[in-house]
C-alpha positions in Angstrom: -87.5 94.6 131.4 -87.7 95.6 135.0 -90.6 95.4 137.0 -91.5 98.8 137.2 -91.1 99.2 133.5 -93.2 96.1 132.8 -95.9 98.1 135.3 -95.6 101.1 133.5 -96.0 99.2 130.1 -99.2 97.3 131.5 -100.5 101.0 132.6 -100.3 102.0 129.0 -101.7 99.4 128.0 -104.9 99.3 129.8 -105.5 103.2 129.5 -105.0 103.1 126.2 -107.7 100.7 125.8 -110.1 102.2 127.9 -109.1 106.1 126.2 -109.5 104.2 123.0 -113.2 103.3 124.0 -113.8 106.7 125.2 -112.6 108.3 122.5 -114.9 106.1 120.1 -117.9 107.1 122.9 -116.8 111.1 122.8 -116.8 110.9 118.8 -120.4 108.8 118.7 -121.7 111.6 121.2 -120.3 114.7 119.3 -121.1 113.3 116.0 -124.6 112.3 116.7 -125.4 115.2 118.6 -124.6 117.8 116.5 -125.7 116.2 113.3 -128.9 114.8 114.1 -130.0 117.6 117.6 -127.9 120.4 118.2 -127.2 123.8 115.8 -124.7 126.0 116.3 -126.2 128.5 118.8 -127.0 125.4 120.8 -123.9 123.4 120.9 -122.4 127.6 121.6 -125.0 127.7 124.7 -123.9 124.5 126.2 -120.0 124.8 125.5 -120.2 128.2 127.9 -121.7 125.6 130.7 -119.4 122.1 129.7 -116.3 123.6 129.7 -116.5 125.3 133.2 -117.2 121.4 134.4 -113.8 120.2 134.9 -112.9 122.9 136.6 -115.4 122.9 138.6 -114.5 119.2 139.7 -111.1 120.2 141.0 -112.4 123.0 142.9 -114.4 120.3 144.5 -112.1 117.9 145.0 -109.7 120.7 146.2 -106.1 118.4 145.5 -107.7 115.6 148.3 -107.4 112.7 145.7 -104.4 113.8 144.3 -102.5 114.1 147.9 -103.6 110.4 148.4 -102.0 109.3 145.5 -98.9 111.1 146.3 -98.9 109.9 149.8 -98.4 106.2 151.2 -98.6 106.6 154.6 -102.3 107.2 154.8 -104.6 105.5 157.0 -108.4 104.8 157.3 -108.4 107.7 159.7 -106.9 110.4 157.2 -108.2 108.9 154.8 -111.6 109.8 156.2 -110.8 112.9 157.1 -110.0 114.2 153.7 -113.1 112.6 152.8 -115.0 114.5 155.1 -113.4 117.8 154.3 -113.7 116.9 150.7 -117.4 116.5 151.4 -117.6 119.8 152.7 -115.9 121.6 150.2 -118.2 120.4 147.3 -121.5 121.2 149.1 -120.1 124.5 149.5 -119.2 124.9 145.7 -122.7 123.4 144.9 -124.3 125.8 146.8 -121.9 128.9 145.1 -123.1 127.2 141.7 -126.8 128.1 142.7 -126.1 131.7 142.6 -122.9 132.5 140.4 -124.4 130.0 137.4 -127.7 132.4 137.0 -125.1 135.5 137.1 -123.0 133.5 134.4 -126.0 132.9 132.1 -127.6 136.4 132.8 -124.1 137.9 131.2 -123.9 135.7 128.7 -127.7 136.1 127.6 -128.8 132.6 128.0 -130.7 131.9 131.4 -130.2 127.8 130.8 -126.7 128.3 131.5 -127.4 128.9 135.3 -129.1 125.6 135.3 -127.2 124.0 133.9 -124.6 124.8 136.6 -126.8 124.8 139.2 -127.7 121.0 138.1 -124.1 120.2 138.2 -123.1 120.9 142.1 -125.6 118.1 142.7 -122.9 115.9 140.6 -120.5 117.3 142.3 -121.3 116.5 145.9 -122.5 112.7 144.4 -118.5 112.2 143.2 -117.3 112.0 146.7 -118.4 108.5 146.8 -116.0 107.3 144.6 -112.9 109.9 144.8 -111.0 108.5 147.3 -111.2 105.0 146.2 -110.1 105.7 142.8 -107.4 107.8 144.1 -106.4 104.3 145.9 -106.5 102.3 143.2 -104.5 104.7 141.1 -101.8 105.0 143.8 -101.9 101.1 143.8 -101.1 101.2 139.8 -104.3 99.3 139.4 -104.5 100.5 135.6 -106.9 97.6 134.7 -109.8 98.4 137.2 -109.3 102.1 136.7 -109.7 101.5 133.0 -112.9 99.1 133.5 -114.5 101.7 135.4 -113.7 104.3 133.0 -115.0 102.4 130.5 -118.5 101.5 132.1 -118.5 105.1 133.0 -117.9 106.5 130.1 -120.7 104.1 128.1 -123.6 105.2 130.6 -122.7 109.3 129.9 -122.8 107.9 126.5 -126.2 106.6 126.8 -127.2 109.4 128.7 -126.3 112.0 126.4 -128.2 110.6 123.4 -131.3 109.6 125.1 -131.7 112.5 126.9 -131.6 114.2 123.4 -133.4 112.1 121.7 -136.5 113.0 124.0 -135.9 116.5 123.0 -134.1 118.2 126.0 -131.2 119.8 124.2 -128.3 121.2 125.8 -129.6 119.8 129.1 -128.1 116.1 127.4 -124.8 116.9 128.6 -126.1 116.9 132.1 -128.0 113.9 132.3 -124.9 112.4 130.5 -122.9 113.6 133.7 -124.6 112.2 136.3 -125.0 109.3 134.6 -121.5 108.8 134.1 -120.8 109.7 137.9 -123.5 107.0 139.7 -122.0 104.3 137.7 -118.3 105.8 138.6 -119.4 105.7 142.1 -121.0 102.2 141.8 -117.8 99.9 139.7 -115.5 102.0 142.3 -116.8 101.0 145.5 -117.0 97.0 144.0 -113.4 97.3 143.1 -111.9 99.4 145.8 -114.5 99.5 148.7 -114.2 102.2 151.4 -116.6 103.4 154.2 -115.4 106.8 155.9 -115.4 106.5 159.7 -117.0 109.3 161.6 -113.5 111.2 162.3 -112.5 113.6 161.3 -108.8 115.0 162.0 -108.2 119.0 160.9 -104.3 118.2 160.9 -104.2 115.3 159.0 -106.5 116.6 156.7 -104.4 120.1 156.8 -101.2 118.2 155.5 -103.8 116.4 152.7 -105.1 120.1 152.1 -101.7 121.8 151.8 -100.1 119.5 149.6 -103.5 119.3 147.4 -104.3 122.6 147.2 -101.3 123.8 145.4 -101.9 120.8 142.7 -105.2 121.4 142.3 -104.7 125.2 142.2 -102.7 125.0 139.6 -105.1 122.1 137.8 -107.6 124.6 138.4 -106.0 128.0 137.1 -105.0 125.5 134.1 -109.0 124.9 133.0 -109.2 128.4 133.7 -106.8 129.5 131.0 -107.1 126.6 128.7 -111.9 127.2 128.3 -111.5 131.0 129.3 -111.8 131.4 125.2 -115.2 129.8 125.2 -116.4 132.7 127.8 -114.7 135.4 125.7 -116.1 134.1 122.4 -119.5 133.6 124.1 -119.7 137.4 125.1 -118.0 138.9 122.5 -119.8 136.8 119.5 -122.6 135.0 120.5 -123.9 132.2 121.2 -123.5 130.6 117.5 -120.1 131.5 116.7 -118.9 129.8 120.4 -120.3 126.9 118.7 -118.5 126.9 115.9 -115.3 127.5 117.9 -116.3 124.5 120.0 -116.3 122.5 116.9 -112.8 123.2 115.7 -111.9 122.7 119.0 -113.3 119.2 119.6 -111.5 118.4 116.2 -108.2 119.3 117.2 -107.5 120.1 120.9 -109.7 117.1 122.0 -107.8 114.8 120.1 -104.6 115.6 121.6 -105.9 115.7 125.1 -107.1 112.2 124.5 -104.8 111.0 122.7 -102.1 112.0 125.7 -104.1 110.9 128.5 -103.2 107.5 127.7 -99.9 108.7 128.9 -100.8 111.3 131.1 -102.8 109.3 133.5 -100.2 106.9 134.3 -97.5 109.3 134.3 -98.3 111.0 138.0 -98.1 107.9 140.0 -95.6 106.8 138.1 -93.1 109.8 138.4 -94.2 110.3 142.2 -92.7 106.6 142.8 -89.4 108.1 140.8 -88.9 111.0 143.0 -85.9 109.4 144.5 -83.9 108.4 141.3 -84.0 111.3 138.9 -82.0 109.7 136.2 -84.9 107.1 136.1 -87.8 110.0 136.0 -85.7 112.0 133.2 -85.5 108.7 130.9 -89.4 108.0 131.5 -90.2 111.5 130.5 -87.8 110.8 127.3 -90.0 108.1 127.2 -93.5 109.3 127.3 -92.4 112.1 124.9 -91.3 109.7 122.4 -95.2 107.9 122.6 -96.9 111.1 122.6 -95.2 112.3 119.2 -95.4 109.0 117.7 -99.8 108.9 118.1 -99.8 112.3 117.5 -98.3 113.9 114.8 -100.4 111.6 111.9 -103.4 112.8 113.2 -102.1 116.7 113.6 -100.8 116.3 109.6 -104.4 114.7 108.7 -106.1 117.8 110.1 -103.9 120.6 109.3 -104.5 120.0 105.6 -107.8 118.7 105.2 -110.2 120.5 108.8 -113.0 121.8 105.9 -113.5 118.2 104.8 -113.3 116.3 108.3 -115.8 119.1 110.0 -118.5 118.3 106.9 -117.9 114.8 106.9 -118.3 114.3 110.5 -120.5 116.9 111.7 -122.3 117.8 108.7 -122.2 121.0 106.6 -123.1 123.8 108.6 -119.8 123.4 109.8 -117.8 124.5 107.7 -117.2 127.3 108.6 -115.1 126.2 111.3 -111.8 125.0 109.2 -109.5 127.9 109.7 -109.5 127.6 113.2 -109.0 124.1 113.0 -105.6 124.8 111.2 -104.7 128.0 113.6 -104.9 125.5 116.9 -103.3 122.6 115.4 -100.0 124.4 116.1 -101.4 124.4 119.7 -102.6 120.5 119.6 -99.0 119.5 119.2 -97.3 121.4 122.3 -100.4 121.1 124.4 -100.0 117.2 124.6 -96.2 117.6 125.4 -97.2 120.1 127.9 -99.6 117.6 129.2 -96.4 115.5 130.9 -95.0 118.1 132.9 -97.2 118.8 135.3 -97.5 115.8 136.4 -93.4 115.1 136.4 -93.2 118.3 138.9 -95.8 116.9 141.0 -95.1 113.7 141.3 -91.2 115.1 142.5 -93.3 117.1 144.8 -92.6 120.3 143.2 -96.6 121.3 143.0 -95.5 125.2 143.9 -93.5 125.5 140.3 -96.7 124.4 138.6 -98.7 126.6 140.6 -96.5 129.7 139.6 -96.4 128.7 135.9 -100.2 128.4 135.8 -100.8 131.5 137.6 -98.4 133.4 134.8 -100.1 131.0 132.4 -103.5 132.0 133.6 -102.6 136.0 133.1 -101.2 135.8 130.1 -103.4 133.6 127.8 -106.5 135.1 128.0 -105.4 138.5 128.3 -104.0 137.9 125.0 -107.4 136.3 123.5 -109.0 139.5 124.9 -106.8 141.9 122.9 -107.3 139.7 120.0 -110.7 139.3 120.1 -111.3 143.6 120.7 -108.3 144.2 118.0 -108.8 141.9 115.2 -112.7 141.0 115.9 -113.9 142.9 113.1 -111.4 141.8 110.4 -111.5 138.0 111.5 -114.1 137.8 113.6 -114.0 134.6 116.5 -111.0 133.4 114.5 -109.1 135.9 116.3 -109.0 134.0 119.5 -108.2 130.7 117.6 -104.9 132.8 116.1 -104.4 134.2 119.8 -103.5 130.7 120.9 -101.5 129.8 118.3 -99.5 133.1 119.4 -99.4 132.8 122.8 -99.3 129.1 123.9 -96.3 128.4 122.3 -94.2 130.8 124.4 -96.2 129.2 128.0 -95.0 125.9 126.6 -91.3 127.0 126.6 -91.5 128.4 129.8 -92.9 125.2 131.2 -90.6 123.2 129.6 -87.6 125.1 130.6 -88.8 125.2 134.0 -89.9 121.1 134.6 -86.6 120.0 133.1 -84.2 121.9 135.0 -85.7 120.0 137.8 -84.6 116.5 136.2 -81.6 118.2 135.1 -82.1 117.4 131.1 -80.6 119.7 128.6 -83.5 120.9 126.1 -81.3 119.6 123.5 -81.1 116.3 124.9 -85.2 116.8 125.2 -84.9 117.9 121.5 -82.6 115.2 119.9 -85.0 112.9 122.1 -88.3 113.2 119.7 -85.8 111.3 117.1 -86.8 112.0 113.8 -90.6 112.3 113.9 -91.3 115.6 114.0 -88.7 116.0 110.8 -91.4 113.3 109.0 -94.2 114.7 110.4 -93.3 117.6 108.4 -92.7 116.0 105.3 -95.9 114.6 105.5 -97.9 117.3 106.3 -96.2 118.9 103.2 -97.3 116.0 101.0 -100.5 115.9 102.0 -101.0 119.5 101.2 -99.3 119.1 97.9 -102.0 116.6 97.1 -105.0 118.5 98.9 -104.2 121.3 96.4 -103.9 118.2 93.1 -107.4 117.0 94.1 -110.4 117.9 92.1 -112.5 116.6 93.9 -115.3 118.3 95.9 -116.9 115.5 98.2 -115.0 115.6 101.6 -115.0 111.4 102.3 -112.8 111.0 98.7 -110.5 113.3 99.5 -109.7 112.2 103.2 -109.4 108.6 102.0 -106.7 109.7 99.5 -104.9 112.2 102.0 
């Protein structure tokens, strides 16, 4: 094995280990929260707020962190001076927050929503103290500290969440959650990777940060647009309750996948940015990362295409439910959405940002223009479903577009990319056809039996 391969190997390992112990925080949180403190309308209420908060993050971060990991030629000047103008930028987005949040949660009926945005630009403007060290450490491949920090991160939103509900504040949990999550982020990032900004700023060198930034995190950006705009659209068109419910079957599935994939994911741009000179080596790393991604992911697809009714009750409780049929419609989503997951980052890291930008921009006209018509259309005959079967229709045909357009650059047939996956998605199929055979053969009504058989 070659160096870069055993790097690359390590990298895996260490963030898989710390996405494995966030994914065990996420489901505690989730699990917890809506069982024991949160209904429907609730966990609806807050979804409208949560899912604008990545987005809102790389808006603030404006591509600075993502230009430093693409760039080895920085120095403690320009490194300061993209802090500074990082700085800048998310006081300017927190202040934005204090008037667009209220405007958000005036249309969407529920005045806490404005507070909750409002609450997080102070999060926002805190994150500075740790985003250009972690960018650092991740264009060092320092997998292991990342993942630490992660780690200890992810445990104090854990915390944060469930005390802040248990004393009864609600949907204002996944805030303190946040900035808890962020002060210990900032705090295990400066002990690993210290840095002090000087007091310079340069505009040019933080120009060439900002141009080369701005189109990754434009198209990062446009990306959370597309991929939460449902949440909005369900929220207006169908309340607060049945946005909850949609969040549920969304967690289930679409989670999952995104989790499951960041394993990969997060070492994949620094690792295809230090490929951008050999693209034979970048092509068989992304035949690589496909392979992985398929092999974690298909079991759990099968597992919740045939049995969502039974996993929703036996995690979340009951109430629901209600929720299964859209687990099913976006599991043909969960599938391509963790492939698509790669590609980004491959074009990025070969420094072709401006073809993700243009596919997101399409991606980010076309998506929710077709949840609209599907949620004004077919509303009254399947009610919020209708979005859930809008991205089943639609995402599959932004996928193929992406693909097409990511591996012409690393000039890979898509058959090659095809025969590539091997057999697995052939034995995915068979069993996700025996476990519906025997989801249908089961008389029993309790959900835990039947899981543990299928």
């Amino acid at each position: 094995m070659t160096p870069a391969a055993r790097t690359v190997s390590r990298g895996i390992a260490w963030t898989g280990v710390a996405s494995l112990a966030l994914g065990v925080f996420d489901v505690a949180a989730t699990l917890l929260l809506l069982r024991c403190w949160l209904s429907p309308t609730e966990y609806g209420v807050a979804a409208v707020a949560t899912t604008l908060f990545p987005m809102l993050d790389l808006v603030a971060d404006a591509g600075f962190a993502a230009a430093v990991v693409q760039r080895a030629d920085s120095t403690d000047d320009t490194l300061s001076s993209a802090f500074w103008a990082s700085l800048a930028i998310s006081v300017a987005v927190a202040i934005g927050l204090l008037a667009l949040g209220p405007l958000l949660g005036w249309i969407q009926g529920h005045a806490v929503i404005g507070g909750l945005l409002a609450g997080y630009g102070v999060k926002l403007v805190l994150q500075n103290a740790f985003f250009i060290p972690n960018a650092l450490l991740r264009r060092d491949l320092r997998f292991g500290a990342i993942a630490g920090i992660r780690t200890s991160a992810g445990a104090a939103e854990l915390a944060g969440k469930l005390i802040a509900a248990a004393a009864g504040l609600g949907v204002w949990c996944f805030l303190v959650g946040q900035l808890a999550k962020t002060v210990v982020q900032a705090v295990a990032t400066q002990l690993c990777r210290p840095f002090r900004p000087r007091l310079r700023f340069r505009r040019a060198e933080a120009a060439a940060y900002f141009r080369f930034g701005s189109r990754t995190s434009a198209s990062q950006v446009l990306f959370h647009l597309y991929t939460n705009a449902d949440y909005q659209i369900v929220g207006y068109v169908f309340g607060a309750a049945a946005t909850g419910l949609y969040r549920a079957a969304y967690e289930l599935v679409l989670e999952p996948a995104k989790l499951l994939s960041y394993v990969i994911v997060e070492v994949a741009f620094p690792v295809f940015s230090r490929l951008r000179d050999d693209l034979g080596a970048a092509r068989d790393q992304l035949l690589a990362f496909t392979r992985q991604n398929l092999l974690v992911l298909i079991p759990v697809l099968s597992v919740l295409a045939v049995a969502p009714a039974e996993l929703l009750e036996l995690f979340f409780g009951a109430r629901w439910r209600p929720a299964a049929d859209a687990v099913r419609l976006l599991c043909v989503v969960g599938g391509l959405r963790a492939l698509s997951f790669l590609l980004p980052p491959l074009l990025d890291g070969l420094g072709r940002a401006d073809l993700t930008l243009r596919y997101t921009v399409a991606a980010a006209i076309v998506v929710p223009a077709t949840q609209v018509a599907a949620a004004l259309a077919l509303g009254d005959a399947l009610g919020w479903r209708a979005v859930a079967l809008a991205w089943a229709v639609a995402y599959p045909v932004a996928f193929a577009a992406l693909l097409v357009m990511a591996l012409a650059q690393v000039r890979l047939p898509i058959a090659t990319y095809v025969r590539a996956a091997g057999r697995l998605p052939g034995c995915g199929a068979i069993g996700l056809a025996a476990r519906a055979i025997a989801a249908r053969a089961l008389p029993w009504q309790a959900a835990a039996p039947r899981l543990v058989v299928l």
